[in-house]
C-alpha positions as CSV (number, residue, x, y, z in Angstrom):
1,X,-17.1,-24.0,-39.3
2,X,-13.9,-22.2,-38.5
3,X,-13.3,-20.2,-35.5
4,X,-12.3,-17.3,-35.6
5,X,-8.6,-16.2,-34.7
6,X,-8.3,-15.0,-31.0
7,X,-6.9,-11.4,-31.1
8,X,-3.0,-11.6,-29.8
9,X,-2.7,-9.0,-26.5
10,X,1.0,-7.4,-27.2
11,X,2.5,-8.0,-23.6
12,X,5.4,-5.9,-22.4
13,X,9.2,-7.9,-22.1
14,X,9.9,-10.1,-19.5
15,X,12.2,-8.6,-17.2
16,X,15.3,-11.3,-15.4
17,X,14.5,-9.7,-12.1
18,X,10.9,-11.1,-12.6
19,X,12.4,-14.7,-13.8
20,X,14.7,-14.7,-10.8
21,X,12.0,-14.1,-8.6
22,X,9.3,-16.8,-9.7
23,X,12.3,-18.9,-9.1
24,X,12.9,-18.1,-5.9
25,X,9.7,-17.9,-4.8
26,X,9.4,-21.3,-5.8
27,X,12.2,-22.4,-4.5
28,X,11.0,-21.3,-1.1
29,X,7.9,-23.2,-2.1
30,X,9.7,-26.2,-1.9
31,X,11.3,-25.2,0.9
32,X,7.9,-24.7,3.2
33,X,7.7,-27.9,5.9
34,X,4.8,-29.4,5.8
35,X,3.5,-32.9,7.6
36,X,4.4,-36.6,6.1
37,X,1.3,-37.1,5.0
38,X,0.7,-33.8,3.1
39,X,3.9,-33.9,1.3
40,X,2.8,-36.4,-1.3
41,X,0.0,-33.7,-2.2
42,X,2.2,-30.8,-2.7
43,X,3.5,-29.9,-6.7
44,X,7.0,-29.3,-7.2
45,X,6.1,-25.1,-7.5
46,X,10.1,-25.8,-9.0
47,X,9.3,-27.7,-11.5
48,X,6.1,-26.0,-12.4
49,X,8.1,-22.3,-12.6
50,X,10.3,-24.0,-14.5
51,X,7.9,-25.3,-17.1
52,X,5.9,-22.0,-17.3
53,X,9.5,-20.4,-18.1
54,X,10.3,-23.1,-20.6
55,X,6.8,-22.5,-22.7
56,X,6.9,-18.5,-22.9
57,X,10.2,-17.6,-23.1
58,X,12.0,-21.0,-24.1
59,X,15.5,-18.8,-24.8
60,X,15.5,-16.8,-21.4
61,X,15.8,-19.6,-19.6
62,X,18.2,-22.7,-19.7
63,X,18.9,-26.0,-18.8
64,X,21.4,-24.5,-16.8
65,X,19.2,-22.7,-14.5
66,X,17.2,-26.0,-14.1
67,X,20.5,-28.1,-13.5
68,X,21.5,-25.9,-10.7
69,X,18.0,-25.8,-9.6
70,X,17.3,-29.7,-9.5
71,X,20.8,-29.4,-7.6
72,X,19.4,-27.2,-4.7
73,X,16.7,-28.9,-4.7
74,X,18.6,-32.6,-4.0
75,X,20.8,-30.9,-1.4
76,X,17.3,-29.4,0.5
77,X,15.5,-32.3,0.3
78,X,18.9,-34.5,1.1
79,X,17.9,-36.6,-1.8
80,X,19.9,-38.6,-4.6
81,X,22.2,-35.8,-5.8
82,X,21.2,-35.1,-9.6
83,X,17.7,-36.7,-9.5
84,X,15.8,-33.4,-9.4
85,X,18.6,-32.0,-11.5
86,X,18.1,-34.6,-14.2
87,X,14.2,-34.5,-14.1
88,X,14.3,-30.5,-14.2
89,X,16.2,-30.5,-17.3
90,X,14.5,-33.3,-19.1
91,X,11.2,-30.8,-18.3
92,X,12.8,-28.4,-19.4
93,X,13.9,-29.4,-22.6
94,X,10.2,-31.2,-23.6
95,X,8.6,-27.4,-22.7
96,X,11.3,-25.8,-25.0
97,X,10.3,-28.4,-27.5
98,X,6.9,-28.3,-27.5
99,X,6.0,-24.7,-26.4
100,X,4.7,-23.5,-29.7
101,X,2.1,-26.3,-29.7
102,X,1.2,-25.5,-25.9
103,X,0.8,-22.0,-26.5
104,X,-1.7,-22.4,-29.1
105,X,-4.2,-23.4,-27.1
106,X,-6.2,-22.0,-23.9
107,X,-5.6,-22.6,-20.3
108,X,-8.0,-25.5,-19.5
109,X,-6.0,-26.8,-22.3
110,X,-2.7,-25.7,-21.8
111,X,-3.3,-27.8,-18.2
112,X,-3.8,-31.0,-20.1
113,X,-0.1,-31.2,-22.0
114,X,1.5,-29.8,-18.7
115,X,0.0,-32.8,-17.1
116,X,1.7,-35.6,-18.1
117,X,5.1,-33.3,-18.2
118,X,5.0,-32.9,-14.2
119,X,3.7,-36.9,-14.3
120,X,7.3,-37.4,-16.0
121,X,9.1,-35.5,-14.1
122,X,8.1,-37.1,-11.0
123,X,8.6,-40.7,-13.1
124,X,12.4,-39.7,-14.0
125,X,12.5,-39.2,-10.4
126,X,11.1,-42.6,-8.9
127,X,13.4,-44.3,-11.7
128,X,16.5,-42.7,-10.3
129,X,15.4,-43.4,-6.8
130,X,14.6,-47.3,-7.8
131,X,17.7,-47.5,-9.9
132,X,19.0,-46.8,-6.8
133,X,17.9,-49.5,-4.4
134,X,14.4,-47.4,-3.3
135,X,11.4,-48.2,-2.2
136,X,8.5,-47.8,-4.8
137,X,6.4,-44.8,-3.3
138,X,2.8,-44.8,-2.8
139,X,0.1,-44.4,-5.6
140,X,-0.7,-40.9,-4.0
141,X,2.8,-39.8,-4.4
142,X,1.5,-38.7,-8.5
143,X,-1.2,-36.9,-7.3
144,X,1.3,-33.5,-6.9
145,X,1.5,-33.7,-10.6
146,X,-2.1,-33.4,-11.0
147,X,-2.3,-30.4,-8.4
148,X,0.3,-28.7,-10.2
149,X,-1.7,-29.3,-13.5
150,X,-4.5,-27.4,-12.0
151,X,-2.3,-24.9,-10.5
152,X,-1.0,-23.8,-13.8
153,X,-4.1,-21.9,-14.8
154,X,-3.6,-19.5,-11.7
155,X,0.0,-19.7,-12.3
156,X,-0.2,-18.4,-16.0
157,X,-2.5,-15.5,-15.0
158,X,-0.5,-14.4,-11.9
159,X,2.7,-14.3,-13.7
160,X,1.3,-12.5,-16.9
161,X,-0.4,-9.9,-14.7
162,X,3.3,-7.7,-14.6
163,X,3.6,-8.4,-17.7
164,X,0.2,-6.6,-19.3
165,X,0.8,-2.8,-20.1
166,X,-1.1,-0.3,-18.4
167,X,-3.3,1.7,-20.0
168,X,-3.3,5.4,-20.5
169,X,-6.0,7.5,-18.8
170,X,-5.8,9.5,-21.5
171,X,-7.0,7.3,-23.9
């Protein structure tokens, strides 16, 4: 048996001043101290903006914005220059390809393909950092990709909810 088609909700445009500030507000994300040990638990809201960009509007937002991003990100963090900057636009570029198949399904779904894409991005990252003479971080170091996995179910509503138009009390 076939299901029947969900009905598409026509949302109103994105606007840039809301892209610029998820991005921010993200960035400030990343920004927010938090103890040693809790760091490993904490997604890269970055990287998870970035991606929820990437999948719904794939031609607002470029690998330029997620270059200069990663790059602010490495300067913060005083980490390898151009790691984050390398991982943020190979995430960027497998949302923009594979956003059509993303979008077709629903949310509990959508959470299972952005999985492994944070899980890479944090891989690209360890490679740079082992490439360049690194440590190996712990096993619990992943687990942010997991959290941000789950987060992007809240994500998706939140940043959807300016986006829905209001209806007419006349109506």
């Amino acid at each position: 048996m076939i299901p029947a088609p969900r009905p598409q909700e026509i949302l109103l445009p994105v606007t840039t001043g809301l892209i610029v500030l998820t991005i921010v507000s993200a960035l400030a994300a990343n920004f927010i101290p938090l103890p040693v040990a809790d760091v490993q638990l904490r997604p890269d809201f970055c990287a998870l903006v970035l991606l929820y960009w990437g999948v719904h509007q794939p031609r607002r937002v470029g690998f330029t914005i997620a270059f200069l991003l990663g790059l602010l990100i490495d300067l913060a963090d005083a980490s390898l220059f151009g790691q984050h900057a390398l991982a943020y636009v190979a995430l960027l570029f497998a949302a923009i390809a594979l956003h059509r198949r993303i979008l077709n399904f629903n949310l509990a779904a959508q959470s299972l393909h952005v999985f492994p894409l944070l899980l890479g991005t944090d891989l690209i990252g360890i490679a740079v950092r082992l490439i360049a003479g690194a440590e190996l971080p712990p096993i619990g170091h992943l687990a942010g990709a997991a959290i941000g996995a789950l987060l992007w179910i809240p994500l998706c509503m939140v940043l959807r909810l300016p986006r829905v138009p209001k209806t007419s009390p006349d109506l």
